[in-house]
N, CA and C atoms of all chains as a GROMACS GRO file, in nm:
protein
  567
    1UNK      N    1   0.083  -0.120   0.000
    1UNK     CA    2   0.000   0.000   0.000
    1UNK      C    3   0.087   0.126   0.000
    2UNK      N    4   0.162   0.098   0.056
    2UNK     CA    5   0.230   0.235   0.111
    2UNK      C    6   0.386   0.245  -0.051
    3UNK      N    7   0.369   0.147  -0.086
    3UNK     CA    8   0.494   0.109  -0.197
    3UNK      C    9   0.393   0.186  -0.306
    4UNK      N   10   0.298   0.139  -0.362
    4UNK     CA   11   0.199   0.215  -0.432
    4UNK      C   12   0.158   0.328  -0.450
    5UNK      N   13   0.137   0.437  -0.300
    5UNK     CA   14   0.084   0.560  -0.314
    5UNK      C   15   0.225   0.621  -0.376
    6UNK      N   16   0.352   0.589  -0.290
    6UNK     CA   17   0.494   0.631  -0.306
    6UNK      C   18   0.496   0.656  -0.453
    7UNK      N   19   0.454   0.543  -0.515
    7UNK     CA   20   0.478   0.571  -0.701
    7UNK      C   21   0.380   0.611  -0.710
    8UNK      N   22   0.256   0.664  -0.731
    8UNK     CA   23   0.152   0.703  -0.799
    8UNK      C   24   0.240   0.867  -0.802
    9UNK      N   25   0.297   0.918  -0.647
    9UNK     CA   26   0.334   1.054  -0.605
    9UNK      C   27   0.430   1.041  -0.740
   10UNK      N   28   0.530   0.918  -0.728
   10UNK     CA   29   0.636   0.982  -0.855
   10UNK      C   30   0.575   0.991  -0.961
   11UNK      N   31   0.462   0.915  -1.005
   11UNK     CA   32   0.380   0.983  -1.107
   11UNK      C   33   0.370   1.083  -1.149
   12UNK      N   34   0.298   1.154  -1.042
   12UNK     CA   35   0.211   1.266  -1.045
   12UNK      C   36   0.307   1.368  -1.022
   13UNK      N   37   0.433   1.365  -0.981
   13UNK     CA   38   0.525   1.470  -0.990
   13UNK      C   39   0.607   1.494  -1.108
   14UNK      N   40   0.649   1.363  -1.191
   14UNK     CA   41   0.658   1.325  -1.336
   14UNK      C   42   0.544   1.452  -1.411
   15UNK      N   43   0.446   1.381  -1.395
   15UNK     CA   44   0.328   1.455  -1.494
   15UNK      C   45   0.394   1.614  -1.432
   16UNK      N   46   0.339   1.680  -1.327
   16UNK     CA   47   0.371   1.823  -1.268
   16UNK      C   48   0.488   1.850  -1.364
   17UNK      N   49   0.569   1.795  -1.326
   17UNK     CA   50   0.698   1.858  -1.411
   17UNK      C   51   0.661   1.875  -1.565
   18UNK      N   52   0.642   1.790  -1.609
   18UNK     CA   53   0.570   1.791  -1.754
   18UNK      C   54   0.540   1.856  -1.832
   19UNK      N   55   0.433   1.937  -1.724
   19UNK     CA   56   0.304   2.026  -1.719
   19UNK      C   57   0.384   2.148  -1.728
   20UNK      N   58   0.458   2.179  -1.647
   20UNK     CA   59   0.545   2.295  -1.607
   20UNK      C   60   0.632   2.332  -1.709
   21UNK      N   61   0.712   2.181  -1.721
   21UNK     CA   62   0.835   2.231  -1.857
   21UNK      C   63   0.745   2.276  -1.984
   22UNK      N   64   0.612   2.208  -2.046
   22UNK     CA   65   0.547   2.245  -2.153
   22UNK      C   66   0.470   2.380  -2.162
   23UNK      N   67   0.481   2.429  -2.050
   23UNK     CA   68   0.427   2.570  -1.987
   23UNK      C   69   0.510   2.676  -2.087
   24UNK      N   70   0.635   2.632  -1.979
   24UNK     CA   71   0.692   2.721  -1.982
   24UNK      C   72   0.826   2.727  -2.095
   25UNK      N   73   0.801   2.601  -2.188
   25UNK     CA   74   0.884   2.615  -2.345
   25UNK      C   75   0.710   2.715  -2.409
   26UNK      N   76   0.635   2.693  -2.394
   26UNK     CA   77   0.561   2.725  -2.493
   26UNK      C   78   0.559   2.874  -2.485
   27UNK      N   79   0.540   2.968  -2.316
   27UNK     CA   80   0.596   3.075  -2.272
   27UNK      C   81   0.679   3.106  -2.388
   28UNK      N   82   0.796   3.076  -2.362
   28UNK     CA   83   0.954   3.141  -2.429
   28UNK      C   84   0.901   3.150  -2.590
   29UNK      N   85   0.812   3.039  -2.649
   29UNK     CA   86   0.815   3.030  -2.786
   29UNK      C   87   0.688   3.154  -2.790
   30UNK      N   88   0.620   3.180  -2.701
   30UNK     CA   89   0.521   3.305  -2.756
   30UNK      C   90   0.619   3.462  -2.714
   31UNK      N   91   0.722   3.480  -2.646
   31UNK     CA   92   0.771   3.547  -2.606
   31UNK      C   93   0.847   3.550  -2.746
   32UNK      N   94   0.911   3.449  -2.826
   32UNK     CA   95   1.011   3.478  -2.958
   32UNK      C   96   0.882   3.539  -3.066
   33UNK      N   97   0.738   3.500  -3.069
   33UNK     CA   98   0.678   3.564  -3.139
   33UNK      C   99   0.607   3.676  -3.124
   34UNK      N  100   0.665   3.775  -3.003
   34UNK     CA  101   0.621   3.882  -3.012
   34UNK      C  102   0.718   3.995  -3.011
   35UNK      N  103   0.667   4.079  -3.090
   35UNK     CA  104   0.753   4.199  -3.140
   35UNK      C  105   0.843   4.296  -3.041
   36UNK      N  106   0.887   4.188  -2.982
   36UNK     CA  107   1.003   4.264  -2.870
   36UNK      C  108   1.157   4.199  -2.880
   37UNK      N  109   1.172   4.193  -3.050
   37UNK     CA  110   1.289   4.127  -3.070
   37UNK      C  111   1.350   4.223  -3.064
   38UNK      N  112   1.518   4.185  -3.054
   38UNK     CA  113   1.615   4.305  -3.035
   38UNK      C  114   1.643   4.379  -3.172
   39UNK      N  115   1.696   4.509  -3.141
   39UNK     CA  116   1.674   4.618  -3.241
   39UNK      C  117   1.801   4.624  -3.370
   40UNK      N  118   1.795   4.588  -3.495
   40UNK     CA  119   1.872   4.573  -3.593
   40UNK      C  120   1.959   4.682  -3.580
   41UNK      N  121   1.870   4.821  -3.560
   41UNK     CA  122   1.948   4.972  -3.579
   41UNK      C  123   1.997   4.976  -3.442
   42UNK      N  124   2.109   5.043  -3.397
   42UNK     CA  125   2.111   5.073  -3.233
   42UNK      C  126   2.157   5.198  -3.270
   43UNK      N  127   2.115   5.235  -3.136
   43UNK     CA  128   2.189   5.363  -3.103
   43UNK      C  129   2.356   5.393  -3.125
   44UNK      N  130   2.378   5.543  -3.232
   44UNK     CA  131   2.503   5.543  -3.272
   44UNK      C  132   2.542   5.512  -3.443
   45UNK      N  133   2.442   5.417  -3.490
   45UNK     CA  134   2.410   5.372  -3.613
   45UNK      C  135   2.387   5.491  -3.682
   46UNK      N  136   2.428   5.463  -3.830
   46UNK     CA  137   2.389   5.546  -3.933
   46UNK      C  138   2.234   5.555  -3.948
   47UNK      N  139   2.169   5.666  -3.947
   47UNK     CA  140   2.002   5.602  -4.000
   47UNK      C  141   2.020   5.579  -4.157
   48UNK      N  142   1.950   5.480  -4.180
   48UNK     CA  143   1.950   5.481  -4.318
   48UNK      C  144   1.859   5.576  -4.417
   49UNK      N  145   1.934   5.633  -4.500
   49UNK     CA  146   1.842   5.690  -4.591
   49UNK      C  147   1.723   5.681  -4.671
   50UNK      N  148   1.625   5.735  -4.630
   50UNK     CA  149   1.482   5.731  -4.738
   50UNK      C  150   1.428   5.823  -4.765
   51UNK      N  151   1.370   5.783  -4.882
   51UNK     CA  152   1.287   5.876  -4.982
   51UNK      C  153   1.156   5.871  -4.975
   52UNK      N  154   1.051   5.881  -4.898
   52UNK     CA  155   0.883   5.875  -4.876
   52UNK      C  156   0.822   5.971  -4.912
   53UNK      N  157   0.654   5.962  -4.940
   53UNK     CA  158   0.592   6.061  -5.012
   53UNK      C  159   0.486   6.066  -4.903
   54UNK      N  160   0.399   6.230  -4.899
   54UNK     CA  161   0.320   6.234  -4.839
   54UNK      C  162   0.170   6.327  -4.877
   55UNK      N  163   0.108   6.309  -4.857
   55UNK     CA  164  -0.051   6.406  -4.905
   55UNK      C  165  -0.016   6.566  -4.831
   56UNK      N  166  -0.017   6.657  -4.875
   56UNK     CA  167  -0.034   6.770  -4.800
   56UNK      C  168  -0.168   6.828  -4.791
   57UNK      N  169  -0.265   6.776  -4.860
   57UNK     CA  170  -0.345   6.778  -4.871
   57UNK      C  171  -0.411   6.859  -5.010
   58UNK      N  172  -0.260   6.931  -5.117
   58UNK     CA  173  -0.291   6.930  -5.304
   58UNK      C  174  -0.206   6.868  -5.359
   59UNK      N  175  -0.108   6.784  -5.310
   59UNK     CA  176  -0.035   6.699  -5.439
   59UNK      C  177   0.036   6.578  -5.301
   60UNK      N  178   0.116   6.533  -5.421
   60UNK     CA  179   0.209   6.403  -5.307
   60UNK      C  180   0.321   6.509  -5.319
   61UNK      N  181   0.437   6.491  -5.194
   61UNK     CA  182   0.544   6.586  -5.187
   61UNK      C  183   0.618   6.443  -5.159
   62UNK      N  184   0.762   6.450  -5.138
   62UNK     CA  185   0.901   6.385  -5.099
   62UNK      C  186   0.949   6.448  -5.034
   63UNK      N  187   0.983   6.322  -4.908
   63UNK     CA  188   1.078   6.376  -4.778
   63UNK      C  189   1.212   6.286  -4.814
   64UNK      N  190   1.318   6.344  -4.777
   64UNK     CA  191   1.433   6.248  -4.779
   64UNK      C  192   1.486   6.305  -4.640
   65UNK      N  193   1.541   6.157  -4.561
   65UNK     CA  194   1.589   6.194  -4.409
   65UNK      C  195   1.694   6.280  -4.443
   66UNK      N  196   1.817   6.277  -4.527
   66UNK     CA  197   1.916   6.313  -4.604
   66UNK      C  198   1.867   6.493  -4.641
   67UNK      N  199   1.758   6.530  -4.608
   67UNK     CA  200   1.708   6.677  -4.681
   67UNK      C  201   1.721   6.775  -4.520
   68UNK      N  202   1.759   6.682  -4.384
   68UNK     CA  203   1.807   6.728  -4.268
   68UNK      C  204   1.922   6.736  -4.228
   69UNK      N  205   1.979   6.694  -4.346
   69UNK     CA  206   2.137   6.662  -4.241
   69UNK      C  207   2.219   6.810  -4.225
   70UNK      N  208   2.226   6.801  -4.147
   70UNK     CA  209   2.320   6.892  -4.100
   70UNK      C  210   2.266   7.031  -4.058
   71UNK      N  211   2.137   6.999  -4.021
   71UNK     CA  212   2.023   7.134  -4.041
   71UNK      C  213   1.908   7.098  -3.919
   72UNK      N  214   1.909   6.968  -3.905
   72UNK     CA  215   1.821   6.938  -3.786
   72UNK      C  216   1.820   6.811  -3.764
   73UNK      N  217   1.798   6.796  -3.618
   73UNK     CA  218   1.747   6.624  -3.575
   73UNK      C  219   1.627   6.588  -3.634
   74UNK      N  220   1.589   6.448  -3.608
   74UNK     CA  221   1.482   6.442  -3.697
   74UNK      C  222   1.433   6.291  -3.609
   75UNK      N  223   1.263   6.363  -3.566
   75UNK     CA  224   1.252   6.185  -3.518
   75UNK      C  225   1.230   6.110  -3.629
   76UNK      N  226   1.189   5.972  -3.661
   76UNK     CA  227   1.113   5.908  -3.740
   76UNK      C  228   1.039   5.790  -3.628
   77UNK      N  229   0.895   5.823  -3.664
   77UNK     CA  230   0.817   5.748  -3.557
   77UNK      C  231   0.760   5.632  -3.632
   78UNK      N  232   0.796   5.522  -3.631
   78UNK     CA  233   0.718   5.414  -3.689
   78UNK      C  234   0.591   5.406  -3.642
   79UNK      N  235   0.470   5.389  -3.679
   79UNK     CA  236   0.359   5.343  -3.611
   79UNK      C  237   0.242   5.192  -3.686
   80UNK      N  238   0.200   5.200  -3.634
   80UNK     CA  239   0.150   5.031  -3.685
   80UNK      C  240   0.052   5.051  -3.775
   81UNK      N  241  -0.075   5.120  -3.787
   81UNK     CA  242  -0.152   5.161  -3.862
   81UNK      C  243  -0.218   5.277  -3.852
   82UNK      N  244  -0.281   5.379  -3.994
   82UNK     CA  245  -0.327   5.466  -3.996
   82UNK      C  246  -0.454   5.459  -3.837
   83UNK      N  247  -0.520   5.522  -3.747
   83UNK     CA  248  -0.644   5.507  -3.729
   83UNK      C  249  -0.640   5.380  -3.601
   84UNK      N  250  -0.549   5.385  -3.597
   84UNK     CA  251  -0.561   5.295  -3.450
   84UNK      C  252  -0.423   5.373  -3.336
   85UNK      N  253  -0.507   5.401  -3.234
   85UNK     CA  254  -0.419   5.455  -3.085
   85UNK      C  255  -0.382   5.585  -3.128
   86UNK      N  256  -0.264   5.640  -3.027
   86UNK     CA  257  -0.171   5.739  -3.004
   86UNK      C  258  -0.139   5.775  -3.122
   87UNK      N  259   0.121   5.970  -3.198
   87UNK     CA  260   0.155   6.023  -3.283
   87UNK      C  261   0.084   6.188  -3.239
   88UNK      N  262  -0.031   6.139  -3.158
   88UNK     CA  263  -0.119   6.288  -3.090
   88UNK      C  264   0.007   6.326  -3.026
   89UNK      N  265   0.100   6.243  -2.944
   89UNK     CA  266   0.185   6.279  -2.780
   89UNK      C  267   0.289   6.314  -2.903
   90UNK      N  268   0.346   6.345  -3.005
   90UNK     CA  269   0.417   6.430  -3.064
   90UNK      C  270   0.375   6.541  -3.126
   91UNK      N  271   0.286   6.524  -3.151
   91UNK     CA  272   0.222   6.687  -3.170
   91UNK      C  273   0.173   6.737  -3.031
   92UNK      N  274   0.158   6.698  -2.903
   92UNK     CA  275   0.142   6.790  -2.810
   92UNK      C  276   0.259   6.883  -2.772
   93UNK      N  277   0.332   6.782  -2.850
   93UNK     CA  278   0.515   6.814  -2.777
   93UNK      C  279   0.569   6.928  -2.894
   94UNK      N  280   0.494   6.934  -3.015
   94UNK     CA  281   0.574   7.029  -3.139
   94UNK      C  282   0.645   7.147  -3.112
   95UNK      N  283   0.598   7.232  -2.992
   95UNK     CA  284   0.666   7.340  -3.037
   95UNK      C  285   0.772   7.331  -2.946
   96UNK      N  286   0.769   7.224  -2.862
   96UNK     CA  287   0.926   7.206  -2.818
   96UNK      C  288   1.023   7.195  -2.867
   97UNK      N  289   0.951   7.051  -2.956
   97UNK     CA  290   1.092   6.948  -3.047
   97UNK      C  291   1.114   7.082  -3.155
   98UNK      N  292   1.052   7.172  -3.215
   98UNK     CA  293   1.062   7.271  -3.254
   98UNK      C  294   1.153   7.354  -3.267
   99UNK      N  295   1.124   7.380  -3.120
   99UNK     CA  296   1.220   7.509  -3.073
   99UNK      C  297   1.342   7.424  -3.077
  100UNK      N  298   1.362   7.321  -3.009
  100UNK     CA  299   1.479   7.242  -3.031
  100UNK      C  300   1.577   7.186  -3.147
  101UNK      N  301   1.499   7.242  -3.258
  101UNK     CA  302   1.566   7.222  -3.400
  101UNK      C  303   1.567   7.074  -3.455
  102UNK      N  304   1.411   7.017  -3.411
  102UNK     CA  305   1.352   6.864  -3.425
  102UNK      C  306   1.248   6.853  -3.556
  103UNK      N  307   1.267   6.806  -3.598
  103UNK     CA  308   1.162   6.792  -3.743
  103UNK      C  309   1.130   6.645  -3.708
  104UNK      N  310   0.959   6.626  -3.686
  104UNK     CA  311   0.920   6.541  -3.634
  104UNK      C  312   0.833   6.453  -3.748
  105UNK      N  313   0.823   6.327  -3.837
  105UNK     CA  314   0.819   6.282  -3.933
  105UNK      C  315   0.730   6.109  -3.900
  106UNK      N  316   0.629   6.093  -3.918
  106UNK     CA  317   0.557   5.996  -3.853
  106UNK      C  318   0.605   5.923  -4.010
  107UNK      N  319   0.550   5.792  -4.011
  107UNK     CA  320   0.581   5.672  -4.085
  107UNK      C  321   0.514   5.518  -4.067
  108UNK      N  322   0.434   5.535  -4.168
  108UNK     CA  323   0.350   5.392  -4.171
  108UNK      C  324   0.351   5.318  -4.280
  109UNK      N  325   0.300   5.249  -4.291
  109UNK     CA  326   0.269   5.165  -4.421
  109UNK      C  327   0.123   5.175  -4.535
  110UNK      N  328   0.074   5.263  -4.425
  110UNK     CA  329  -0.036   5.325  -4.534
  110UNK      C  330  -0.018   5.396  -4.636
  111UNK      N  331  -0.138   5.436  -4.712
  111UNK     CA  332  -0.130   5.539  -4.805
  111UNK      C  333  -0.103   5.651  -4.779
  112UNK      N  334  -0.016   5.737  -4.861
  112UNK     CA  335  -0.055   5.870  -4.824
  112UNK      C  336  -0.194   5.943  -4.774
  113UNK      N  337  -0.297   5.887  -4.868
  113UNK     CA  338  -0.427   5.945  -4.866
  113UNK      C  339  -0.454   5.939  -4.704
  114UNK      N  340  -0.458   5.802  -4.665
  114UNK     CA  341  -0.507   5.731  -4.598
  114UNK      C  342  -0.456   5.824  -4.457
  115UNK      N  343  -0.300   5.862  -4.481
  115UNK     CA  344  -0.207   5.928  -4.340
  115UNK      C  345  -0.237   6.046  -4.359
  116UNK      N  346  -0.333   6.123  -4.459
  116UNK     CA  347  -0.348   6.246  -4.459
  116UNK      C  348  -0.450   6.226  -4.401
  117UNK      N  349  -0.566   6.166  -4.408
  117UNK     CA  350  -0.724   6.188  -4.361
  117UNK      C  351  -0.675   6.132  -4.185
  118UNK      N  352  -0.598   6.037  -4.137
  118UNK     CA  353  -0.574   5.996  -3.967
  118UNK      C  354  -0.514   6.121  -3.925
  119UNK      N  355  -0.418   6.213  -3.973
  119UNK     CA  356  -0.367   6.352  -4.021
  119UNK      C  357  -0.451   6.460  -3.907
  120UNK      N  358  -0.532   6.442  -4.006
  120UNK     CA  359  -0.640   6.536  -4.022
  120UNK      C  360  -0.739   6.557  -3.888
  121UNK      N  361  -0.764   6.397  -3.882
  121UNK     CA  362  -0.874   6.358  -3.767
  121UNK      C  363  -0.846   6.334  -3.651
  122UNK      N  364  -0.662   6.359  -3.592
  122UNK     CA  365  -0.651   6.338  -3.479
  122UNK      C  366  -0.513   6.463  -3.411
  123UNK      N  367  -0.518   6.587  -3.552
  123UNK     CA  368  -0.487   6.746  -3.535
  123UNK      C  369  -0.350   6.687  -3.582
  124UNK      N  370  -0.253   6.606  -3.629
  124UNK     CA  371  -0.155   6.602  -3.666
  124UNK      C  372  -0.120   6.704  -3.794
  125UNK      N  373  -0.035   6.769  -3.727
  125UNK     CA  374   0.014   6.890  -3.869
  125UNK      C  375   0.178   6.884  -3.934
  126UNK      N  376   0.293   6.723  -3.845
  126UNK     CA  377   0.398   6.718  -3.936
  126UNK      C  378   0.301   6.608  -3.999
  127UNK      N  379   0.432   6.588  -4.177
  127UNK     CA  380   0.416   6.494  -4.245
  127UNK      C  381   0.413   6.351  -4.165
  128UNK      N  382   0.306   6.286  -4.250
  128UNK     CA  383   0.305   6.098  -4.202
  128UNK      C  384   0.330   6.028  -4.326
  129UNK      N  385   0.421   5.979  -4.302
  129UNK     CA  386   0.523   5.932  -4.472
  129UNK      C  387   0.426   5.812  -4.509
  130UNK      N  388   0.430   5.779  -4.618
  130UNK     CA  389   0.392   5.666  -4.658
  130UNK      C  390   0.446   5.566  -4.704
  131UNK      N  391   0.519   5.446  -4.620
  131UNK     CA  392   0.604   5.373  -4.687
  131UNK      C  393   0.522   5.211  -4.748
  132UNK      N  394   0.478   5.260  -4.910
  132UNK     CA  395   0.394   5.135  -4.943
  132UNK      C  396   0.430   5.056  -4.935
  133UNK      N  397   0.457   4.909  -4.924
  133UNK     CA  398   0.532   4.806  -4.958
  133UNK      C  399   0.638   4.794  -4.884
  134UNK      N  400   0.619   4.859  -4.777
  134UNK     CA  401   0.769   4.848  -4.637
  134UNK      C  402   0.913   4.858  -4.666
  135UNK      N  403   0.931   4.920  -4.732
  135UNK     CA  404   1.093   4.894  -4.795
  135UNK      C  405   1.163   4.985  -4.647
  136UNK      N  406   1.110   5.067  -4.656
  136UNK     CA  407   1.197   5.112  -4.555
  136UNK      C  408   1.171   5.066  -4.379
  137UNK      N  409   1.095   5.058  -4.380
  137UNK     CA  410   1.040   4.954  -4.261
  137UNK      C  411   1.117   4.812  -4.210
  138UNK      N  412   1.119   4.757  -4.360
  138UNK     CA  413   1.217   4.672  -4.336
  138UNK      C  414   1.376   4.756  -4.347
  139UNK      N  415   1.409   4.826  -4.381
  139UNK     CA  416   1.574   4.866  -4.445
  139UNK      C  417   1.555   4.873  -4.266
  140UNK      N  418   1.482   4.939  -4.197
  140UNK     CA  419   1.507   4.956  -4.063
  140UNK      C  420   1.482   4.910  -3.964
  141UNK      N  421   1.484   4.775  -3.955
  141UNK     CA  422   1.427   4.667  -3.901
  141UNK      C  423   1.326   4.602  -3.830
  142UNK      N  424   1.205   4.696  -3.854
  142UNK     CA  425   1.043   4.752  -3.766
  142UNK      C  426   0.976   4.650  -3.831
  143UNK      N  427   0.983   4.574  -3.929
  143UNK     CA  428   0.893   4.516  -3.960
  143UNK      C  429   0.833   4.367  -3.919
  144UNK      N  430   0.697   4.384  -3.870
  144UNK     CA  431   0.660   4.279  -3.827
  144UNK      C  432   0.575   4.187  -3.884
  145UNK      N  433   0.644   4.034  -3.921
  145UNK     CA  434   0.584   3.972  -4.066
  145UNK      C  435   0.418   3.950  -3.972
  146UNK      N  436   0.374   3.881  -3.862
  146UNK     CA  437   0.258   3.864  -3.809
  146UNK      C  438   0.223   3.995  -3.874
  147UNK      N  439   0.188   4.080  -3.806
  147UNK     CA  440   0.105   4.239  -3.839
  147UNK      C  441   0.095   4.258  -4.010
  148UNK      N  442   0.161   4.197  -4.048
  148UNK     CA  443   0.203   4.262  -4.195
  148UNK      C  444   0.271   4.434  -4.190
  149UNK      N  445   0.285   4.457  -4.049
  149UNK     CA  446   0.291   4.643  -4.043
  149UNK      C  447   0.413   4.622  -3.967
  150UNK      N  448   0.468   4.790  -3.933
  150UNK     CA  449   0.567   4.844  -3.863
  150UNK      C  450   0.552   4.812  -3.688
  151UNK      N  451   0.656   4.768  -3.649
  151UNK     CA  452   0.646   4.804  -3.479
  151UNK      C  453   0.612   4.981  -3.437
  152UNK      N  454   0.589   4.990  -3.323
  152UNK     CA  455   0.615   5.133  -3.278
  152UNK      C  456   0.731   5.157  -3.188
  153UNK      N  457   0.789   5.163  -3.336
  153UNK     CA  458   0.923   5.233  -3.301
  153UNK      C  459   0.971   5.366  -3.276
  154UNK      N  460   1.030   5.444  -3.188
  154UNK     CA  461   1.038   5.584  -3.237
  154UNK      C  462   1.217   5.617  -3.263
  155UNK      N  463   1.293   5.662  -3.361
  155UNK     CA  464   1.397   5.679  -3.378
  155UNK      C  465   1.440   5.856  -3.331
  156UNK      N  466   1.507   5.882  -3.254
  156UNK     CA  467   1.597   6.045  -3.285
  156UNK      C  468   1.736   5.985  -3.353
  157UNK      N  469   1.728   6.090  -3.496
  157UNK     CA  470   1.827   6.094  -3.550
  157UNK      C  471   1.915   6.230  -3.538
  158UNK      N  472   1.955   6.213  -3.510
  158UNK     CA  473   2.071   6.366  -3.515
  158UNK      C  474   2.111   6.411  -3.604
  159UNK      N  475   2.221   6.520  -3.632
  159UNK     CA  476   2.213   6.641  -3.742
  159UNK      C  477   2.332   6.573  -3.820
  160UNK      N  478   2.353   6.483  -3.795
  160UNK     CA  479   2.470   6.419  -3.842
  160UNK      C  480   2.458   6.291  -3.878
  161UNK      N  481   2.326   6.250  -3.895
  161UNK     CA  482   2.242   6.117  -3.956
  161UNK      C  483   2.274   6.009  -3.859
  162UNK      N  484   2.323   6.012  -3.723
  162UNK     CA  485   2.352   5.911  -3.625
  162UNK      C  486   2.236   5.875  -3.546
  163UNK      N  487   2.154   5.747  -3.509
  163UNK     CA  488   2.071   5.768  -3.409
  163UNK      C  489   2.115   5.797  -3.269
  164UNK      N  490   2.029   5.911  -3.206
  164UNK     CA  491   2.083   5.922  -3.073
  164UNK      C  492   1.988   5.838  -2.962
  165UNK      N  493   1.864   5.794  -2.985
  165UNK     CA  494   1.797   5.769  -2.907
  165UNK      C  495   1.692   5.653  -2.976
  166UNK      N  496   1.667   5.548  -2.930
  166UNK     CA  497   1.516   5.462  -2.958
  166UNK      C  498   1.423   5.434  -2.832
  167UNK      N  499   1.273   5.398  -2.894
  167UNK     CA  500   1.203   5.374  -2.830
  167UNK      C  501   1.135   5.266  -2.853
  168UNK      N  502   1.066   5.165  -2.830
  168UNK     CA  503   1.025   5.036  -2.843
  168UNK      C  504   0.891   5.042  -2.843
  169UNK      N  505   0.833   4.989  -2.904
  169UNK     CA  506   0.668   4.950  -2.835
  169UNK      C  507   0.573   4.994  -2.755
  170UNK      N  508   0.554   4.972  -2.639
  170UNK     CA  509   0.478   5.022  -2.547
  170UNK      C  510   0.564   5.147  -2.513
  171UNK      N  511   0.684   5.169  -2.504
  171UNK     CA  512   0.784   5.246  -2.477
  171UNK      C  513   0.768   5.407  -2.559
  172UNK      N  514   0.716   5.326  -2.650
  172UNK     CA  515   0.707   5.430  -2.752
  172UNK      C  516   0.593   5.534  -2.763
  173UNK      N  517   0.516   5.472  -2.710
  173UNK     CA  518   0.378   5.584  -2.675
  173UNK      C  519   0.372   5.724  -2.645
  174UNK      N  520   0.484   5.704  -2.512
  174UNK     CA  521   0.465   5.849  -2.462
  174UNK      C  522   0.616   5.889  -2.505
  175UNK      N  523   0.660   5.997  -2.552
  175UNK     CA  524   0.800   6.010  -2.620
  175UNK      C  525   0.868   6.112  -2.496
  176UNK      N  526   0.823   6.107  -2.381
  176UNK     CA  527   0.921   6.235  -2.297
  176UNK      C  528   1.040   6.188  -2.319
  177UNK      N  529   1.130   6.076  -2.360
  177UNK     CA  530   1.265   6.073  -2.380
  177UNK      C  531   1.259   6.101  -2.438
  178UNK      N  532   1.252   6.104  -2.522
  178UNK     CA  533   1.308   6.184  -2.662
  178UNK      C  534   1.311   6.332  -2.694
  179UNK      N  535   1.210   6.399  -2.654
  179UNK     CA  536   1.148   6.571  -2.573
  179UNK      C  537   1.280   6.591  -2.516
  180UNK      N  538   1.296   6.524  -2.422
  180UNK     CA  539   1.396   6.555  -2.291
  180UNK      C  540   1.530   6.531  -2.403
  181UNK      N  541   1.561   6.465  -2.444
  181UNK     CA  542   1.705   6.444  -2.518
  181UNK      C  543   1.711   6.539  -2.587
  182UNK      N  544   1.626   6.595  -2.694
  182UNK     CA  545   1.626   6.697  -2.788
  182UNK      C  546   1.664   6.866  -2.691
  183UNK      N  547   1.586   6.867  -2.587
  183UNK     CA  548   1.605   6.979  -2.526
  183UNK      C  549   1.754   7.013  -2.461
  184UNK      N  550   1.757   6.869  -2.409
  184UNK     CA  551   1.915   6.835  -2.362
  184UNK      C  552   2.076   6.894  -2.447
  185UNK      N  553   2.066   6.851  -2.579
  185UNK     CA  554   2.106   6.891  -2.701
  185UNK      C  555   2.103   7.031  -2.669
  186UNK      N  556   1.994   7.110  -2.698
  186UNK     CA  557   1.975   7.249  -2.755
  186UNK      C  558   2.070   7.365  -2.645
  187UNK      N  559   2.055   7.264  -2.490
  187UNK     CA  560   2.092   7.345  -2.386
  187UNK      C  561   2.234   7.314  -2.401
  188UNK      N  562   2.278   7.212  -2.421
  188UNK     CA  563   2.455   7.178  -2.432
  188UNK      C  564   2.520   7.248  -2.566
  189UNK      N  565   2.445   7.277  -2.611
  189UNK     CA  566   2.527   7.311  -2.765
  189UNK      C  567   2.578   7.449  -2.760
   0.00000   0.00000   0.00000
């Protein structure tokens, strides 16, 4: 009786662990799919140069980051979509 | 993108040209523009080229992270912001002003 419950416990601590390690790989694997990977550009980096167009509201115009240099800082704010948040 | 236009006539005065960037249309960044008082340009990068050249791009979303970059007068980044990080930009305010007072 007492030989029996002894293993059912290593069982059931088997399984626990199991439970836990599959937790917590699956954790890490939703943590690699969310957009908090480390940053290609770092601080100190060249920004790279671009050429984008924008509505002023009578024609499309062109910005080039390159049309600041040496004349002003310049943020560039990525954002995720037109019409959603901040 | 509102919490940089509250901030304009700082980054302004600070000699900051403030430049939003999505993957929408122009049209599309002129009318969000419009409807939430934004008065710098919101670039339109169709087809992500530069999104990706700068490593924001997130294949899930099909779109850009919210990233915020200060680039300096000398094309170096001085400062990033991440994600949730990126919302409210007082670093970046504060760095730019920082600059204006050291120079």
């Amino acid at each position: 009786m007492r030989r029996t419950f002894s293993h059912s416990t290593f069982r059931a601590s088997l399984l626990t662990a199991a439970v836990v390690f599959s937790f917590l790989a699956g954790q890490a694997q939703a943590q690699g799919n969310k957009p908090e990977a480390p940053m290609k550009l770092k601080v100190g980096d060249v920004a790279p140069d671009f050429k984008l167009k924008y509505f002023d509201g009578s024609g499309l115009k062109d910005i080039s980051l390159s049309d600041y240099r040496g004349k002003k800082n310049v943020v560039v704010a990525f954002y995720v979509f037109a019409f959603t948040g901040g | 993108m509102k919490a940089f236009q509250q901030n304009l006539q700082k980054l302004e005065a600070a000699d900051t040209q403030v430049l939003g960037v999505s993957m929408d249309s122009p049209f599309a960044n002129k009318a969000f523009a419009d409807s939430i008082g934004v008065t710098f340009p919101l670039l339109s990068d169709w087809g992500g080229d530069v999104t990706r050249e700068y490593g924001v791009y997130v294949d899930q979303y099909k779109a850009a992270r919210r990233i915020n970059f200060l680039i300096g007068k000398d094309g170096r980044i001085l400062e990033e912001q991440l994600d949730r990080e990126a919302i409210d930009p007082t670093k970046i305010v504060d760095a730019c002003e920082r600059r204006k007072v050291n120079r």
